[in-house]
C-alpha positions in Angstrom: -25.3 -26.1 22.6 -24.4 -22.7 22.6 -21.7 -21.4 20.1 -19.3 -19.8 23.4 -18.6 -23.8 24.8 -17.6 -25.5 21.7 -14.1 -25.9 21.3 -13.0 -24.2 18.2 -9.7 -26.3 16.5 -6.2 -24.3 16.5 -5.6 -23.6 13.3 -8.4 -20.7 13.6 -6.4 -18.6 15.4 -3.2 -18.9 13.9 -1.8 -16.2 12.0 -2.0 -16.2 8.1 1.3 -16.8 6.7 2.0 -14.4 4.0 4.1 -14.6 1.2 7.6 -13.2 1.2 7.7 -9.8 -0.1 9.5 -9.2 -3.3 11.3 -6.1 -3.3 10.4 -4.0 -6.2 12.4 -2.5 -9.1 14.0 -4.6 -11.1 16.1 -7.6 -10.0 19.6 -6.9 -10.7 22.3 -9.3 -9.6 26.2 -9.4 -10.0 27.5 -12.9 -10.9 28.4 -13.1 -7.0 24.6 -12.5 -6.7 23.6 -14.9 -9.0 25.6 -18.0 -7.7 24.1 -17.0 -4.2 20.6 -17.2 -5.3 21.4 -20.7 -7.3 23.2 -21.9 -3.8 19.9 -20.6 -1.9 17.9 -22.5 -4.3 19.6 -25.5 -4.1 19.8 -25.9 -0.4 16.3 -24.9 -0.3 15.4 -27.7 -2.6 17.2 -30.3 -0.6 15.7 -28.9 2.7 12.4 -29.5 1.3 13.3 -32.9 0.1 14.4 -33.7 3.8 11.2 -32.2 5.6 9.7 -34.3 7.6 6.3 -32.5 8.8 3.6 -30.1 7.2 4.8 -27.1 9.1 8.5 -27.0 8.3 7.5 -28.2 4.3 5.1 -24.7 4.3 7.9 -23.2 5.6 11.0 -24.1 3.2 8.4 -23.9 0.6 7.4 -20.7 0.8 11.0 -19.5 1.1 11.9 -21.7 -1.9 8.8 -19.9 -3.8 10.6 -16.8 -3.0 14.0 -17.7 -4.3 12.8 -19.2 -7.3 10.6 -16.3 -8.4 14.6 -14.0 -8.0 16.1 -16.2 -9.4 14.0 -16.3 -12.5 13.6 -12.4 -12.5 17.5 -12.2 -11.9 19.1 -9.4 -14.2 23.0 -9.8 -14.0 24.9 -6.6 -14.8 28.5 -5.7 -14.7 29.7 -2.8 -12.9 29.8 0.6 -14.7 33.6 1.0 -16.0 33.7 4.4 -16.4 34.4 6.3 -12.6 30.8 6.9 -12.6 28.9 5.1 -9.5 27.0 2.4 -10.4 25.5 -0.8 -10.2 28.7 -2.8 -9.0 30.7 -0.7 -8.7 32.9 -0.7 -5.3 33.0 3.5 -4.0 35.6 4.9 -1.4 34.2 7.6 0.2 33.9 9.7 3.9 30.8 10.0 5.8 31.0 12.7 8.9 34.9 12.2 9.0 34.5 8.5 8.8 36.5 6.6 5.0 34.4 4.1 4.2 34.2 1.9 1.3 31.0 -0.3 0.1 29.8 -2.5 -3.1 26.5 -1.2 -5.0 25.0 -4.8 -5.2 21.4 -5.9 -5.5 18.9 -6.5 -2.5 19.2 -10.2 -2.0 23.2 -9.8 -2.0 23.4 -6.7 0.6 25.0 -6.9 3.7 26.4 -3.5 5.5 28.2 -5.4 7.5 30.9 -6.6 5.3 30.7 -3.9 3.1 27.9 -4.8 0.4 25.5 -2.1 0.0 21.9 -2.7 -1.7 21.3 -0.6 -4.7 17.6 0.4 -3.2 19.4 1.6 0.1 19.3 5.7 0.5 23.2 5.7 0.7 23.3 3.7 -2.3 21.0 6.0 -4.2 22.5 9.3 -3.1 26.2 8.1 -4.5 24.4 6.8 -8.4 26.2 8.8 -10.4 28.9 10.2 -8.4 32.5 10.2 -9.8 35.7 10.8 -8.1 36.5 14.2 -6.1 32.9 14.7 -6.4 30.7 15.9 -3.1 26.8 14.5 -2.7 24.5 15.6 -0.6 23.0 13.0 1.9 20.4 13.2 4.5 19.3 16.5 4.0 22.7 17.7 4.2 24.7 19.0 1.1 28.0 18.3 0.7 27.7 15.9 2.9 29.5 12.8 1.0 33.0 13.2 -0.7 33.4 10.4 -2.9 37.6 9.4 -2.7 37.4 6.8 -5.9 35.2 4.6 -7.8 35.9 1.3 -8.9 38.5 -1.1 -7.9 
């Protein structure tokens, strides 16, 4: 029989499932961080435990190899103390006329949305170092960041 009429079985056309990418530097957390990634961890665990079929125990165990792995390379760090922008720290600054004010946190923590800001974002990186009164140059603009305060 030729090889165009046999029936070739499903899994050969799926799509390979990769592994979740790790973001790179080094993995640092707050404590806020950490408890996340032990919550993650944990319901990841019990979802696993609860999976019924091959397909969804792939899938909650790849996610869980994920969580594991930043949870052992977790690095918790305290925020910088001293009005410098750091890791941490919580900055109060203006953007094209707008205040705004954001936490320095690690990847796996971030959301923009309510104010957590990933230490790997461009924002993030052009306000390192940055103290109070001081103006940062963002997006090919100079100037174009006025930090208000730093810290609480």
């Amino acid at each position: 029989m030729s090889v165009a009429f046999r029936r070739e079985s499903d899994d050969e056309h799926l799509e390979p499932r990769f592994e979740l990418p790790i973001p790179p530097g080094p993995n640092l957390v707050t404590a806020r961080g950490r408890a996340l990634i032990e919550e993650r961890v944990a319901a990841l665990e019990s979802a696993l435990a609860a999976a019924e079929d091959e397909e969804a125990r792939k899938a909650v165990a790849r996610d869980l190899r994920y969580w594991r792995t930043r949870r052992a390379t977790a690095i918790e760090t305290a925020a910088r103390a001293d009005g410098v922008v750091g890791f941490g720290t919580i900055v109060t600054f203006t953007l094209d006329g707008r205040e705004r004010r954001v936490t320095i946190v690690g990847d796996d923590e971030a959301d923009p949305a309510a104010g957590l800001l990933a230490l790997s974002a461009p924002l993030a990186r052009a306000l390192l170092g940055a103290s109070e009164g001081e103006a940062v140059a963002f997006n090919g603009r100079e100037e174009a960041i006025e930090v208000l305060s730093v810290g609480g």
